[in-house]
C-alpha positions as CSV (number, residue, x, y, z in Angstrom):
1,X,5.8,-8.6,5.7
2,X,2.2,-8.8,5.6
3,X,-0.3,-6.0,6.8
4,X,-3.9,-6.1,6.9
5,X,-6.1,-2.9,6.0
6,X,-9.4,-2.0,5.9
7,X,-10.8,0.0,3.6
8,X,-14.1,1.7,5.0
9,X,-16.6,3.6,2.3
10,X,-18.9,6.2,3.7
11,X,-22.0,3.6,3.9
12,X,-19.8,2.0,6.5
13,X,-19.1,-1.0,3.9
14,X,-15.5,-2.9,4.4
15,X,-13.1,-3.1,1.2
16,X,-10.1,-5.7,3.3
17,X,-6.6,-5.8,1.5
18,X,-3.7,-7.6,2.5
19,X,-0.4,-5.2,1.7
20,X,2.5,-7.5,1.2
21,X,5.9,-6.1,1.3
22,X,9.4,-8.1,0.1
23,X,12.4,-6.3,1.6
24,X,16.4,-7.1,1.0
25,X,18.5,-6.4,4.6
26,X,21.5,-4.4,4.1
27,X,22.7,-2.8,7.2
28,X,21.1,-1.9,10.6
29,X,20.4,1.3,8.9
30,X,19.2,0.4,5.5
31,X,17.4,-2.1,3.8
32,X,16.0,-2.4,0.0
33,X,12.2,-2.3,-0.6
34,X,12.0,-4.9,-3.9
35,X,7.9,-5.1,-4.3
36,X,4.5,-4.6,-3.0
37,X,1.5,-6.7,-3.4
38,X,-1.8,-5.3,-2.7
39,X,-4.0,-8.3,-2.7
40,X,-8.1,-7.7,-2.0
41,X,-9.3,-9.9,0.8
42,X,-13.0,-9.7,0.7
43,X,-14.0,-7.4,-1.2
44,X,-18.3,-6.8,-1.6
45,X,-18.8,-8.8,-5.5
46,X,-17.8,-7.0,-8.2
47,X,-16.6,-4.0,-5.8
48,X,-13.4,-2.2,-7.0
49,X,-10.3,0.5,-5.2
50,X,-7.9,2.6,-7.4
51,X,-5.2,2.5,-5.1
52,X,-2.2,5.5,-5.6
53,X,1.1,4.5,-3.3
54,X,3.6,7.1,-1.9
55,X,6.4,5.9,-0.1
56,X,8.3,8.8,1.0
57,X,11.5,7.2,2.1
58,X,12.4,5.3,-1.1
59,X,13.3,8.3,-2.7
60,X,10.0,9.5,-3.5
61,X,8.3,6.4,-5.1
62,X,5.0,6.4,-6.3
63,X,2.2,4.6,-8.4
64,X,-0.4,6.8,-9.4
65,X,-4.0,4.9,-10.7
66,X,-3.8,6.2,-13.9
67,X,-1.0,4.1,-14.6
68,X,-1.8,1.0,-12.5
69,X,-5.4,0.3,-12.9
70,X,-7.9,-1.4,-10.3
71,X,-7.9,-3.9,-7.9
72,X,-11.4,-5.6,-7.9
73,X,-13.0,-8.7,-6.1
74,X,-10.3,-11.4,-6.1
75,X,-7.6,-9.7,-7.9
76,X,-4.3,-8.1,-6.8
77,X,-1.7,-6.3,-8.4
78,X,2.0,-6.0,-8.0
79,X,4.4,-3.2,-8.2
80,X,8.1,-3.3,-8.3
81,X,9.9,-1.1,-6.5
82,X,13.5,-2.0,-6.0
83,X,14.5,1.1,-4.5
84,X,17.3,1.2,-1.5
85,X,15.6,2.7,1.7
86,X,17.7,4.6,4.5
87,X,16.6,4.8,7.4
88,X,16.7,7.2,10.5
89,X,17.4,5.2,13.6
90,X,15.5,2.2,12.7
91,X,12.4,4.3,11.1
92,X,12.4,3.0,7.1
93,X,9.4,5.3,6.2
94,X,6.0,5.2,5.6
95,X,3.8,3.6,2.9
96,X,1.0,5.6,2.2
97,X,-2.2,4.0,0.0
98,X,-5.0,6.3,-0.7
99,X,-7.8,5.2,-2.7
100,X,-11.5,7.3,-3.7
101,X,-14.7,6.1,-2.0
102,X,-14.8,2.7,-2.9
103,X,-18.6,2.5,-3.1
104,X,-18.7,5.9,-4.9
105,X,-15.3,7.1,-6.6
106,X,-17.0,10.5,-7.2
107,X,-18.4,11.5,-3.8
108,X,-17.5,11.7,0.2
109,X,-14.2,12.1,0.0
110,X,-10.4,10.1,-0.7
111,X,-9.5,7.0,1.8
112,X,-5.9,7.2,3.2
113,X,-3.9,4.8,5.1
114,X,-0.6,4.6,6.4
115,X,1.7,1.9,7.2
116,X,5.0,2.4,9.1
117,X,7.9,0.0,8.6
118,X,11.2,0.2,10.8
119,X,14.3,-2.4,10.3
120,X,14.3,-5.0,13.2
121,X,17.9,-5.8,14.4
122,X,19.5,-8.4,13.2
């Protein structure tokens, strides 16, 4: 599944990613989340995000900056997950990304974006 975001710094300036998420079906209530790919899509030159991911449903799995680095003009980076996620109905959870002002890491404030996933039937 592919989901287009864009990141917005406080000048107004647009930081576009593409979120890429691989998924294994297992049920009509569960399904496995096996990677994200955040991949920049037009990024300013030389301009730079330090994403952190949360997913809340995949038993609390996160990647924190510190430990995953940067994603600059015309580089991605991909995290593996491969954690089962159960849904409620056919709500999987949430992926949150939340990044610093990319213009300004120090100043005006974190960037946070959701994306919702539910399990389509089959």
């Amino acid at each position: 599944m592919v989901t287009k975001v864009r990141i917005k710094d406080h000048r107004g300036r647009k930081y576009p990613i593409k979120v890429t998420t691989t998924w294994d079906y297992r049920n009509a209530r569960s399904a496995q989340l096996r990677t994200i790919v955040i991949r920049e899509n037009g990024f300013p030159r030389g301009a730079c995000i330090f994403p952190d991911l949360y997913f809340a449903n995949a038993n609390n799995w996160e990647a924190q900056r510190r430990r995953y680095g940067k994603i600059c003009d015309g580089q991605s980076k991909a995290y593996r997950v491969n954690r089962i996620v159960r849904g409620r109905g056919r709500d999987l959870g949430q992926l949150w990304i939340t990044t610093p002002n990319p213009s300004h890491p120090g100043c005006c404030g974190a960037r946070q974006y959701t994306i919702e996933f539910h399990i389509a039937k089959r």
